[in-house]
N, C-alpha and C positions, 0 to 999 in steps of 0.2 A: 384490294380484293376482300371480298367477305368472307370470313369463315365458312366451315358448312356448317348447315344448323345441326345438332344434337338432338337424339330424342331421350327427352328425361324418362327414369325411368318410372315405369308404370306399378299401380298397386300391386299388379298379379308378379312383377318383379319381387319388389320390395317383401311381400309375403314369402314368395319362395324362396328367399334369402333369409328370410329371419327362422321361416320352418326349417333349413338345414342347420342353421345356428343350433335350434334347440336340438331337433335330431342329434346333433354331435355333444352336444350338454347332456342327454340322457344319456347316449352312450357312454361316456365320459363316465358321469356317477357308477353305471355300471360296471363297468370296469373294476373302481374300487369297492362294490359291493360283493362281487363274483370273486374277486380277488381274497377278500377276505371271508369271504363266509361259502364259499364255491357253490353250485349250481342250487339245490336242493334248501340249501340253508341262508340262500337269498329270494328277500319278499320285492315283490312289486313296489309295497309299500318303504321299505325302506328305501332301494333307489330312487324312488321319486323324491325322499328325503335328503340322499346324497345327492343327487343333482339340482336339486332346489327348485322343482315342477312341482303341480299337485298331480295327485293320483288322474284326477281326469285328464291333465295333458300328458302325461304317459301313457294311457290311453287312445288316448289320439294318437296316438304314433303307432303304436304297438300293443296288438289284440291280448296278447298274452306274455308269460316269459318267456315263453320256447320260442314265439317268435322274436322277443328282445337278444335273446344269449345267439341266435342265428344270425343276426343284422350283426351286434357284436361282433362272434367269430369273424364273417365276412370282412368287415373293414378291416379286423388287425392281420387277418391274414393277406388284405389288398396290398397293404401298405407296408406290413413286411416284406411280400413275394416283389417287390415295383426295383428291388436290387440287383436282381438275379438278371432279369431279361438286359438290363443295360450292357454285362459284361461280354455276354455270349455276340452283340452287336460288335465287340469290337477285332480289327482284324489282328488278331493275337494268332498265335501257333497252337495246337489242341495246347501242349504240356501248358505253354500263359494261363488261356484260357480256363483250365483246371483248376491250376495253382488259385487262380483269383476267386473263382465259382467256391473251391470248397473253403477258404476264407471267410467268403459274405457268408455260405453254407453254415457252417459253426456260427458265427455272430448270431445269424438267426436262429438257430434252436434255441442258444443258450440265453436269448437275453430275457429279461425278466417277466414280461409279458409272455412270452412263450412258451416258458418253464410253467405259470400259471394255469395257461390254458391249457398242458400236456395233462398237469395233475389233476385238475378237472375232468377232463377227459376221460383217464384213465379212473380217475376212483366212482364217478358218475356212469358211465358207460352198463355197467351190468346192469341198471335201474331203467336206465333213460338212452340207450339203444340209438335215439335218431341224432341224442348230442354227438356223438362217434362218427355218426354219418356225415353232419354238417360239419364239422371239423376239415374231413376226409375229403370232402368235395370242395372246399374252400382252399384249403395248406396243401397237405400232400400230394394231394391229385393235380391240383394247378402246377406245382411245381416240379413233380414229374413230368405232367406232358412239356411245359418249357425245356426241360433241360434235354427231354429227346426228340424235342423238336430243333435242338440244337445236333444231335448226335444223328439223328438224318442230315443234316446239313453235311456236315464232314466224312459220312459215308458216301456221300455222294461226290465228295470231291479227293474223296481215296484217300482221307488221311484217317480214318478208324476204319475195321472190322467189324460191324454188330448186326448180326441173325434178329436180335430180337431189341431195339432199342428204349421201349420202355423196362423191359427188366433189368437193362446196360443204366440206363439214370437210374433206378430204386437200389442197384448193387453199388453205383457212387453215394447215392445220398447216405446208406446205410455204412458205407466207408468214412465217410464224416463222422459218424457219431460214436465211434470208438473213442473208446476212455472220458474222453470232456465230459461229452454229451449225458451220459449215464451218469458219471459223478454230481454233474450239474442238478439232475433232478432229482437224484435221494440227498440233497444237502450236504454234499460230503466236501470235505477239504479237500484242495488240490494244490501240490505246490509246483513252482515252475510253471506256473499258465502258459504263458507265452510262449515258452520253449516247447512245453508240452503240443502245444496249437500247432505249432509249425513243423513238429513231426508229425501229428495228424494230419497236417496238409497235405505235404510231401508224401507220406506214404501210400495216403489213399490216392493220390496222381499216377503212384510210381505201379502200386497194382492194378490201376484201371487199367491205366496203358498197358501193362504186361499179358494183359487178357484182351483188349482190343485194339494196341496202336498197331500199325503196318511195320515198325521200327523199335527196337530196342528203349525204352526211355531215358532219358538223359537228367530224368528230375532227381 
């Protein structure tokens, strides 16, 4: 028998695979541009230098900065949040479920890119208003509605309590970022990480549940 034939791939292929190449190569430079010099105090011109584009192919991609640090935001917030949704699929008991959610939960805020973009954020925000927004609608927003669109799930099969489910995820998420989280982004030393994490874990399990499991918690 003959194979089946293949069809090779076309120009308009090959184009749109090399445009997300560079896409991903500006972003890329960007990254360590915004990283270091944070929103305000990064040129157009410079990244096209850390990426190794000229000015006119970053251009082509992207009209402006605001549209660059937006595209930005978005991917690192895709491909941080792409942790969360796997856990809440598995069939764990709510307390598993927790325990692992606010695990990857801490990983996330604190790792480097994260802390990056909070401080940006945070020190750009009173100038530049719509950066706060794009952040907010990309990260936290996405991530809130995941987690209580998890927490509908379980109220409907009677193992949580919750009147109000997005405010029940924003009161987990914000039970994560006890002590780490905050020491993480003023630069401060911490000792016992690890120990420290898995009491932050545990704890924020142990009062979510004490405010909405059906059952005393066992965590």
């Amino acid at each position: 028998m003959f194979a089946p034939a293949t069809t090779p791939p076309t120009m308009a292929h090959l184009c749109t695979g090399e445009s997300e190449a560079k896409r991903q190569q500006i972003l890329t430079g960007a990254l360590a541009v915004f990283a270091a010099h944070g929103y305000e105090g990064a040129s157009m011109s410079a990244i096209a230098r850390e990426a190794g584009v000229s000015k006119g192919t970053l251009y082509n991609y992207f009209a402006n900065k605001c549209d660059l640090f937006a595209a930005f935001v978005e991917k690192n917030c895709r491909e941080k949040l792409q942790v969360l949704a796997p856990v809440q699929q598995l069939s764990l008991s709510p307390e598993k479920t927790l325990l692992a959610l606010a695990r990857e939960i801490i990983k996330l805020i604190t790792a480097p890119e994260s802390l990056m973009l909070y401080r940006i954020i945070v020190s750009e925000a009173p100038h530049f208003p719509h950066l706060a927004t794009t952040f907010w609608q990309s990260g936290p927003k996405m991530a809130i509605e995941t987690l209580s669109g998890w927490i509908k799930g379980q109220v409907a099969q009677g193992t949580l309590v919750v009147d109000d489910p997005v405010f029940a995820a924003e009161q987990f998420f914000s039970l994560c970022q006890t002590r780490i989280a905050h020491r993480k982004r003023f630069n401060m030393p911490l000792e016992n990480e690890a120990e420290e994490e898995e009491k932050v874990v545990h704890a924020a399990v142990r009062v979510f549940l004490a405010a909405y499991g059906v059952a005393p918690s066992k965590v």
